[in-house]
Structures are given as C-alpha cells and as structure tokens.
C-alpha positions as CSV (number, residue, x, y, z in Angstrom):
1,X,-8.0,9.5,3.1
2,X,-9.2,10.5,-0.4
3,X,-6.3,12.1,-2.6
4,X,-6.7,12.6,-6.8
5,X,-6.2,9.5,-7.8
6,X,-7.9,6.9,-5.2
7,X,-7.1,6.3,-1.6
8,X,-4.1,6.6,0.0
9,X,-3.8,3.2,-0.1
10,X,-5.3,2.5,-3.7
11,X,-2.1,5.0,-4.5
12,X,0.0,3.0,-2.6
13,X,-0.8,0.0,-4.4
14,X,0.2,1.4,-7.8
15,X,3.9,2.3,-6.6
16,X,4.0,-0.7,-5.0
17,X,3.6,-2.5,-7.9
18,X,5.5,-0.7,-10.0
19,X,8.8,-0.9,-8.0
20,X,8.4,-4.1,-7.8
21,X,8.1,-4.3,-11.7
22,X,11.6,-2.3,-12.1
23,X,13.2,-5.1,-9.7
24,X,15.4,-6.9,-12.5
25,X,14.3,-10.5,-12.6
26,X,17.6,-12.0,-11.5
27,X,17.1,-10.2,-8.0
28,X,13.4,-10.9,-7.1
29,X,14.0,-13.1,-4.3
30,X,10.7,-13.0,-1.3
31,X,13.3,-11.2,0.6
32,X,14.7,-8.7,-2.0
33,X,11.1,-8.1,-2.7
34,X,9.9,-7.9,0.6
35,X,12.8,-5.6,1.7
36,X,12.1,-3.5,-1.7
37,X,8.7,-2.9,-1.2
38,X,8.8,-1.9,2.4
39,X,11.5,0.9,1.4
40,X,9.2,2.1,-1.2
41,X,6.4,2.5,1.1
42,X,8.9,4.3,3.6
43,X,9.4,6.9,1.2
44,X,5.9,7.2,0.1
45,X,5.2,7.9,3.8
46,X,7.8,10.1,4.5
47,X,6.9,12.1,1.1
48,X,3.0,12.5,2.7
49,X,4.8,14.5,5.9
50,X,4.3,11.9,7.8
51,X,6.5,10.5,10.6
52,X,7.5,7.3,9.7
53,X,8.7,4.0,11.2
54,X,10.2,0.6,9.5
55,X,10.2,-2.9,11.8
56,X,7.5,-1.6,14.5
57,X,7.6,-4.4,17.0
58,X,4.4,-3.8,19.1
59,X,3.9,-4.4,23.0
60,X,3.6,-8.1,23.7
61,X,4.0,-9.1,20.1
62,X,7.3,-11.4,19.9
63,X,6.8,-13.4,16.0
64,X,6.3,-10.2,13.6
65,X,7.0,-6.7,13.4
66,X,5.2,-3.8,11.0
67,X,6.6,-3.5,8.2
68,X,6.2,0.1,8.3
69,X,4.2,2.6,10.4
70,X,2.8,6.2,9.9
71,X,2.8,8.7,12.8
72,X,0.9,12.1,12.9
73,X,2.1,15.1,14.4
74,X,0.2,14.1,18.0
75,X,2.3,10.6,17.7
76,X,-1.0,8.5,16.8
77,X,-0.4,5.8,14.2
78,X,-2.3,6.6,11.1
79,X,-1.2,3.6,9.0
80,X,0.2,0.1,10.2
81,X,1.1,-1.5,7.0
82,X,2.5,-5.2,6.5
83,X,4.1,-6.5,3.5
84,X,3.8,-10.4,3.2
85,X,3.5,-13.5,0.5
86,X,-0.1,-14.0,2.1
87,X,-2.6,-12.9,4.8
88,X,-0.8,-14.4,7.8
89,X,-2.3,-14.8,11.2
90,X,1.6,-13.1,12.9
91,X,1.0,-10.3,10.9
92,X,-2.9,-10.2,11.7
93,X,-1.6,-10.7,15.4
94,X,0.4,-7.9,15.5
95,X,-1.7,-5.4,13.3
96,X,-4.7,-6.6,16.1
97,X,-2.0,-5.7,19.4
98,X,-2.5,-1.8,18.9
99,X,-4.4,1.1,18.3
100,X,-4.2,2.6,14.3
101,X,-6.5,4.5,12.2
102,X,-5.7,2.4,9.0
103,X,-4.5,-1.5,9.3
104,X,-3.2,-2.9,6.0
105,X,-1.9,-5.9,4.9
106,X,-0.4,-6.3,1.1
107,X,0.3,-9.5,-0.4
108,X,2.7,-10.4,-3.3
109,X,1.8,-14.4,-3.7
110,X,1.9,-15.0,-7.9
111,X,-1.3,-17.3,-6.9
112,X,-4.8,-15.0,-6.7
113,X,-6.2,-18.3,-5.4
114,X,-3.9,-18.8,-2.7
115,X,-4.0,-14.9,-1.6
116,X,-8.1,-15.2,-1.2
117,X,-7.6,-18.8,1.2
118,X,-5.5,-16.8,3.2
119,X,-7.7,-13.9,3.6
120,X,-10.2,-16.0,6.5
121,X,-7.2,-14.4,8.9
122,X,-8.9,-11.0,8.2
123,X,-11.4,-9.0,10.4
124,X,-13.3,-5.8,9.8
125,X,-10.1,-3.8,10.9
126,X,-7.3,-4.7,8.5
127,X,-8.0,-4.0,5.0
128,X,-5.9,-6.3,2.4
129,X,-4.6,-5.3,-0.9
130,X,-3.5,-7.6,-3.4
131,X,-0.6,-6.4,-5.4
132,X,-0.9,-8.5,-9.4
133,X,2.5,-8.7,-10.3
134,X,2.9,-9.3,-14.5
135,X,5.8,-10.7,-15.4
C-alpha cells in the first residue's frame, strides 16, 4: 500500500484536496463538493488499474451507499472509500456490512473540532482522513 510519496491513501488525500481547492468559490455547495470529490477519487482509482465502482449500495444496507469502491482483478474490494462532512454512523454502517482490505472515510467539515467529535463512530477497521480545506 506504500507508493513514492506516502500511502495510497495519504496520496489520495493530497488530490483530494487539491480538486477541491480548483472548485471556484461560487460552486462549493456540500453537494458540488461531495459529488467533485468522489469523481476525483474515481479517476484516481481507475488510473491505479483498478476496477472501480461509484454509489456501492452493500447487502442489507438501505441509508448510505460507498462513495466509491476499488476492485482487484479476483473481484475482492481493495478500498471502500466514503466522502462525508463528518464521521457518520450510515457511512460507518455500511463500510462495517462487507468484507474490504482498506475502509476509509474522508471528511470535508471547515470545523477540525467538530471532525474529531464525530470520530467516536470509528473502529479499528475504518481509517479517517481529514481533508484541511484553506480558503
């Protein structure tokens, strides 16, 4: 999972944050960057030679798909990635309903303090990044 430059998702991080830096002000609605974001990370994916796959809804899971998952060539999901505000218990939920190599949540709240409250949600499977957004 190591590549020059960090982890996979330490690199994933970085572009995250710096597409959502080019989105112009005007247009940085939670949705618009929500929606941004998990393109982004589709094409990172896809660019690794991964199979990829936006809006996973997983089996018995009705309030909150993945925003994006990463398939290997034997069809095992390598990365199950969601994109939210904060560490949510749906998203928690769903990441928990299925087997993955890698569970990751990133968070866009403009409030560190609010981001680390919501991180009690976590267990030892998902691992949170935090992407700092400067204006």
């Amino acid at each position: 999972m190591e590549q020059d430059g960090g982890s996979i998702p330490d690199i994933w991080k970085r572009e995250l944050a710096k597409a959502w830096l080019e989105i112009p002000k005007p247009f940085r609605s939670d949705r618009a960057v929500h929606r941004t974001l998990q393109c982004h990370l589709y094409g990172l994916i896809r660019q690794s030679g991964l199979k990829t796959v936006a809006d996973y809804m997983p089996p018995r899971i009705a309030d909150r798909p993945i925003d994006v998952i990463a398939i290997n060539e034997d069809n095992e999901i390598v990365y199950a990635v969601c994109l939210d505000t904060l560490v949510t218990l749906a998203a928690v939920k769903s990441l928990n309903s299925f087997a993955a190599q890698n569970k990751i949540i990133f968070t866009t709240h403009m409030l560190e303090k609010k981001v680390k409250e919501s991180t009690f949600f976590l267990n030892e499977e998902i691992k949170h990044f935090h992407l700092k957004f400067i204006h």
